[in-house]
MIZAVEX-962314 format. One record per atom (N, C-alpha, C, O): chain; atom name; x, y, z. Coordinates in Angstrom, 2 decimals. Layout:
<rs>
> A; CA; X; Y; Z
...
</rs>
This chain:
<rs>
> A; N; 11.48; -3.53; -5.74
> A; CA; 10.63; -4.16; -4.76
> A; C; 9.71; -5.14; -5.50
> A; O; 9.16; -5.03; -6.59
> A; N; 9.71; -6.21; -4.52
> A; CA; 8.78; -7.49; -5.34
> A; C; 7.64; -7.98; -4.47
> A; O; 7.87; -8.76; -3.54
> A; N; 6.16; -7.46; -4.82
> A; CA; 5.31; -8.11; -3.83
> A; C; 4.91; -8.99; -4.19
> A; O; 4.40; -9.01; -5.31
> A; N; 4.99; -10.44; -3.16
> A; CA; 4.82; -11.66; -3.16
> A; C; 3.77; -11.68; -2.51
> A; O; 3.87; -12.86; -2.15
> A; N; 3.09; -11.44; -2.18
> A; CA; 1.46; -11.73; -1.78
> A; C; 0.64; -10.23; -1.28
> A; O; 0.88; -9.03; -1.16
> A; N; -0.21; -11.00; -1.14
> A; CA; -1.30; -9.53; -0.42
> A; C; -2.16; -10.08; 0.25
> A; O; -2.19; -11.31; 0.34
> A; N; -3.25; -9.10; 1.00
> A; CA; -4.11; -9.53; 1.99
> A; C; -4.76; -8.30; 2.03
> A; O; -4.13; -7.29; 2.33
> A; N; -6.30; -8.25; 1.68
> A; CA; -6.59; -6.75; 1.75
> A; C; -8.06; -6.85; 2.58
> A; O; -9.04; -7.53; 2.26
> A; N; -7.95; -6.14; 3.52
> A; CA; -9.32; -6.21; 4.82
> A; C; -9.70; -5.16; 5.39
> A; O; -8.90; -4.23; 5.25
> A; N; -10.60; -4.93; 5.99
> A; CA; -11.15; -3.85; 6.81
> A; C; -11.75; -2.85; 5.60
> A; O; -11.59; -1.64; 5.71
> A; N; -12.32; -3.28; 4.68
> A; CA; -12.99; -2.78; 3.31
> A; C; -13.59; -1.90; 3.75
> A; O; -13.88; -2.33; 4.86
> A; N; -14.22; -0.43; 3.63
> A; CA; -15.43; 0.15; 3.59
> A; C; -15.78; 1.08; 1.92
> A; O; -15.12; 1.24; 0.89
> A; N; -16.55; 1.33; 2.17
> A; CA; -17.67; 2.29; 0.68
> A; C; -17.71; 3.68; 1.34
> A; O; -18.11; 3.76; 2.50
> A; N; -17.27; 4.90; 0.60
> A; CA; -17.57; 5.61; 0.77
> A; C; -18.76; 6.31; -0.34
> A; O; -18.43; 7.00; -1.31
> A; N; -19.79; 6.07; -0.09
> A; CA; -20.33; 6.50; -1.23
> A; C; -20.41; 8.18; -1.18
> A; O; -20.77; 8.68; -2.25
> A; N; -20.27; 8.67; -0.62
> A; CA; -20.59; 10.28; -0.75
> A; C; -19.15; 10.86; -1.99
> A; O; -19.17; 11.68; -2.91
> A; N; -18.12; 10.06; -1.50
> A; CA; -17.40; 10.59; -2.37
> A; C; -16.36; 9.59; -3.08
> A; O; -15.13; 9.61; -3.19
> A; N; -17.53; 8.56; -3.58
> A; CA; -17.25; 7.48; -4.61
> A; C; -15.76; 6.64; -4.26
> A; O; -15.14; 6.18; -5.22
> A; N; -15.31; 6.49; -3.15
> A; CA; -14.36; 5.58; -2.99
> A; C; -14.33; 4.20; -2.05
> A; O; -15.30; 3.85; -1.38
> A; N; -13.39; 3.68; -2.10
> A; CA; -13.26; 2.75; -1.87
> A; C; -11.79; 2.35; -1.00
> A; O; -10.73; 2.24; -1.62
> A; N; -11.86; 2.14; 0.55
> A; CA; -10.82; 2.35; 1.55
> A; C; -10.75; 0.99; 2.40
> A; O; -11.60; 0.29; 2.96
> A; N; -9.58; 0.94; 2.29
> A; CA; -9.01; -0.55; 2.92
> A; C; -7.82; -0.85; 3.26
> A; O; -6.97; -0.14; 2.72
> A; N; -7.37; -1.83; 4.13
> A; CA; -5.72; -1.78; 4.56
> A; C; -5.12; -3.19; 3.88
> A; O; -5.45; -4.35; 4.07
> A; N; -4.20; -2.68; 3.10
> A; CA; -3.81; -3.59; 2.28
> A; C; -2.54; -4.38; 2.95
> A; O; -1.63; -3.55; 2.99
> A; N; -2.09; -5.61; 3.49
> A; CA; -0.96; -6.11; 3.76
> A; C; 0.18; -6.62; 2.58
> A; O; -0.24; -7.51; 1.85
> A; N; 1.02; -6.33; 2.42
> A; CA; 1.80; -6.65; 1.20
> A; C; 3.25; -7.57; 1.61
> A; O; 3.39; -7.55; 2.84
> A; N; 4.01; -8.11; 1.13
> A; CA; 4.76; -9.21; 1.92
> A; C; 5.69; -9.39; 0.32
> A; O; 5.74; -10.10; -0.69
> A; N; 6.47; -7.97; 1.11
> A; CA; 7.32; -8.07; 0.07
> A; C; 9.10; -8.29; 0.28
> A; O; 9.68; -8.71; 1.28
> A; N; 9.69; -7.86; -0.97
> A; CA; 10.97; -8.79; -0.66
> A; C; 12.22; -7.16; -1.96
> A; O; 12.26; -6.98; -3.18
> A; N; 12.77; -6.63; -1.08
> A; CA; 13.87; -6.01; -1.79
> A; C; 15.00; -6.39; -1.91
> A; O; 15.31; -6.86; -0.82
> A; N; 16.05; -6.49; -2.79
> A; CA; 17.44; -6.88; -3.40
> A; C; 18.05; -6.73; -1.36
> A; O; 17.91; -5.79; -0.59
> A; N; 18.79; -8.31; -1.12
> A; CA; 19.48; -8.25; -0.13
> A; C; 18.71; -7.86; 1.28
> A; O; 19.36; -7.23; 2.12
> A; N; 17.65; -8.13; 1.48
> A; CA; 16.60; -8.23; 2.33
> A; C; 15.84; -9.26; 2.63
> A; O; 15.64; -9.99; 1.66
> A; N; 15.45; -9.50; 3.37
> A; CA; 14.50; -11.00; 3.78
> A; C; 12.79; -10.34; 3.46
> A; O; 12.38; -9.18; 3.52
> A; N; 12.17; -11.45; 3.15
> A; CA; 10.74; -10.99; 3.05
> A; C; 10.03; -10.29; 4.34
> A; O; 10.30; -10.81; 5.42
> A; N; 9.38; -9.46; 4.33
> A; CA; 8.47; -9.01; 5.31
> A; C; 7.17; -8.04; 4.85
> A; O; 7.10; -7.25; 3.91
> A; N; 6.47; -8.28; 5.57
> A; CA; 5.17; -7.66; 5.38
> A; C; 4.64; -6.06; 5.85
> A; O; 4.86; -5.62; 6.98
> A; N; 3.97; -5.34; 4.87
> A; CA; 3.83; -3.99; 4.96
> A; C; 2.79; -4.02; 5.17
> A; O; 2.09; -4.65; 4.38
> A; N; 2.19; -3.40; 6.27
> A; CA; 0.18; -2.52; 6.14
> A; C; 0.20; -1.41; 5.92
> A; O; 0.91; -0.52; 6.40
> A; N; -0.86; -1.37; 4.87
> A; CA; -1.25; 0.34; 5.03
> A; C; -2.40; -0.02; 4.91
> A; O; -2.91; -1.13; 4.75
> A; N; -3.20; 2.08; 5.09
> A; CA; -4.38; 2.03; 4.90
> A; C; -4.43; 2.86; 3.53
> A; O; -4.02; 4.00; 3.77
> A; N; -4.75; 2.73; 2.33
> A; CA; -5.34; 3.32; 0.83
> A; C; -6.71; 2.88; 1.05
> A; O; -7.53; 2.36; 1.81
> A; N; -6.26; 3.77; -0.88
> A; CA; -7.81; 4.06; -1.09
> A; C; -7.77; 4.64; -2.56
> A; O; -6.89; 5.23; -3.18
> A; N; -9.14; 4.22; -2.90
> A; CA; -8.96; 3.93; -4.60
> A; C; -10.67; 4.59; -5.18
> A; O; -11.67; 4.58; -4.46
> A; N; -10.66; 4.93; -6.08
> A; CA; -12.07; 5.44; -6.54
> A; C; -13.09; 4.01; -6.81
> A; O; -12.34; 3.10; -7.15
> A; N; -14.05; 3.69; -6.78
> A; CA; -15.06; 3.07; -6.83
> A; C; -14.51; 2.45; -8.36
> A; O; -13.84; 1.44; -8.57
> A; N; -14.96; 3.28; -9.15
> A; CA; -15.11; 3.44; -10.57
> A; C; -13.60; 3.34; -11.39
> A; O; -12.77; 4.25; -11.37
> A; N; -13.46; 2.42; -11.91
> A; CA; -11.97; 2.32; -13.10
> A; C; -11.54; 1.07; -13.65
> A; O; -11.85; 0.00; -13.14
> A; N; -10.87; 1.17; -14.66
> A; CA; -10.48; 0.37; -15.59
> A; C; -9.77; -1.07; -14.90
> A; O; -9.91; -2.22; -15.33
> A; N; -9.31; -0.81; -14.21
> A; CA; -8.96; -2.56; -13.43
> A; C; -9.56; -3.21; -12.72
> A; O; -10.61; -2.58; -12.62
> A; N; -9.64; -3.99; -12.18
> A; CA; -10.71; -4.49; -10.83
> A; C; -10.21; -3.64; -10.25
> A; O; -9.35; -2.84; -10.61
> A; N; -11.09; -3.88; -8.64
> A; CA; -10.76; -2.94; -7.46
> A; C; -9.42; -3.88; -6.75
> A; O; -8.68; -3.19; -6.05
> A; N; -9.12; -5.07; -6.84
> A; CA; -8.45; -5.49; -6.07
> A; C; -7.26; -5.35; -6.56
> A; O; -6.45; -5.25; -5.65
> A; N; -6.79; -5.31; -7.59
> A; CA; -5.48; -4.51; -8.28
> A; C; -5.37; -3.24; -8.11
> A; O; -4.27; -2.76; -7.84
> A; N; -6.17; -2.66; -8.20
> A; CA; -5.94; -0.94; -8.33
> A; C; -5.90; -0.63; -6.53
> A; O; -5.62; 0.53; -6.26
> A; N; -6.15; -1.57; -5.32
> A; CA; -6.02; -1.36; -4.19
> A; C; -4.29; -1.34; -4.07
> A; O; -3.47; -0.47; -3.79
> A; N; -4.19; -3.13; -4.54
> A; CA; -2.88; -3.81; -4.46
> A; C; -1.67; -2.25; -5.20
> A; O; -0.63; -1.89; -4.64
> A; N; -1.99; -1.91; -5.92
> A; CA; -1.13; -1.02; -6.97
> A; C; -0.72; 0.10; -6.10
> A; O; 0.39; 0.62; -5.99
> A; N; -2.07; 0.44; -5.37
> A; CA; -1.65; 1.95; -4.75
> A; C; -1.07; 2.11; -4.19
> A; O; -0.30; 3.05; -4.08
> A; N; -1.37; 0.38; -3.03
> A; CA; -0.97; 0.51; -1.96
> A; C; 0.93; 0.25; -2.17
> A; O; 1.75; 0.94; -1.57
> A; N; 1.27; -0.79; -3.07
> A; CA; 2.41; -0.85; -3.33
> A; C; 3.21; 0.27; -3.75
> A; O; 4.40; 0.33; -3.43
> A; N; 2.65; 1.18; -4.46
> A; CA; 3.14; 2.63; -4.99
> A; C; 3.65; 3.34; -3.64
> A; O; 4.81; 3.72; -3.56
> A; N; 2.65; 3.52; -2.47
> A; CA; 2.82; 4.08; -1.40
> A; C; 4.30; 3.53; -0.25
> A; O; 5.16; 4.16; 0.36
> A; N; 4.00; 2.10; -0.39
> A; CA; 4.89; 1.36; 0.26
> A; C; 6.62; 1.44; -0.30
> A; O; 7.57; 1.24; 0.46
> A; N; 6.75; 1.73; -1.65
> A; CA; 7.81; 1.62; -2.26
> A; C; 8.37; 3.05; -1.89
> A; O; 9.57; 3.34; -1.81
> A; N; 7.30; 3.89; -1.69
> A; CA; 8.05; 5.94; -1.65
> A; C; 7.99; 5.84; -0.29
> A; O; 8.76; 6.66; 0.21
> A; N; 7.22; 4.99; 0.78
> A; CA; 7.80; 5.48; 2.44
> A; C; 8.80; 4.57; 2.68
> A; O; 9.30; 4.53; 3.80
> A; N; 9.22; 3.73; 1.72
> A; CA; 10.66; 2.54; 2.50
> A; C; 11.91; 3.50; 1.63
> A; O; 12.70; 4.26; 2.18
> A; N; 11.82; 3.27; 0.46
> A; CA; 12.62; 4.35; -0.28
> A; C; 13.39; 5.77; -0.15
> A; O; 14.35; 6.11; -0.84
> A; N; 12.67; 6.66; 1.05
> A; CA; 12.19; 8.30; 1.48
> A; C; 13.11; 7.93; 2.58
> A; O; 12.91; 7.28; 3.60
> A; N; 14.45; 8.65; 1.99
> A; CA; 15.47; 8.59; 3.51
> A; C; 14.46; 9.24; 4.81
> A; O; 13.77; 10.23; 4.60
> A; N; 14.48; 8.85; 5.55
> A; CA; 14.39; 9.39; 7.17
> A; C; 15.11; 10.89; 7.46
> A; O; 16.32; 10.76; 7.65
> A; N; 14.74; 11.97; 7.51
> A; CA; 15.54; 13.11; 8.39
> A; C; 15.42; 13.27; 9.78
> A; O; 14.56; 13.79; 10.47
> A; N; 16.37; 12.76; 10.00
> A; CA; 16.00; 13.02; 11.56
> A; C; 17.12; 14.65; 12.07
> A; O; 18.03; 15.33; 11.61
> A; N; 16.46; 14.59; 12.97
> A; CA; 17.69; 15.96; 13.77
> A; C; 18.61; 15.57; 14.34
> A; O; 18.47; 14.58; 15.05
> A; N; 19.59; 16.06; 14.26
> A; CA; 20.78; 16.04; 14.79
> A; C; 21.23; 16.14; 16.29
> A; O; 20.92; 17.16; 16.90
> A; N; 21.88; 15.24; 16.88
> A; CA; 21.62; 15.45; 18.29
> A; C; 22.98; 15.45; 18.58
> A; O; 23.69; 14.59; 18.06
> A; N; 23.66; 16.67; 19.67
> A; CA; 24.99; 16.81; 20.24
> A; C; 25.44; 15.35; 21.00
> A; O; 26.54; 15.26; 21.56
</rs>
């Protein structure tokens, strides 16, 4: 998976328990697929070694790659 852009909004502070929550749009592109765009909502600690806007972008891509990836079970229907 290749994310070609981002868009990250609806920011808030949690200060009681030091994080940092937002819905990240990602507009990405997998082998034999056309580009399209993912939202989620993550969330990242206040405090760490990258900016916040990478470590949003990162999570949120981490997340996006294991729910497109994560076959579907559905039930079986007669």
């Amino acid at each position: 998976m290749i994310v070609l852009d981002s868009k990250i909004g609806d920011v808030h502070r949690d200060r009681d328990f030091g994080r940092v929550e937002a819905n990240v749009t990602l507009w990405i592109k997998r082998p034999g697929q056309p580009v399209r765009p993912a939202t989620i909502r993550t969330n990242v600690p206040v405090r760490g070694h990258d900016p916040l806007r990478l470590r949003l972008i990162q999570d949120a891509a981490r997340l996006v790659d294991r729910i497109v990836t994560t076959p579907a079970v559905l039930p079986r229907v007669a």
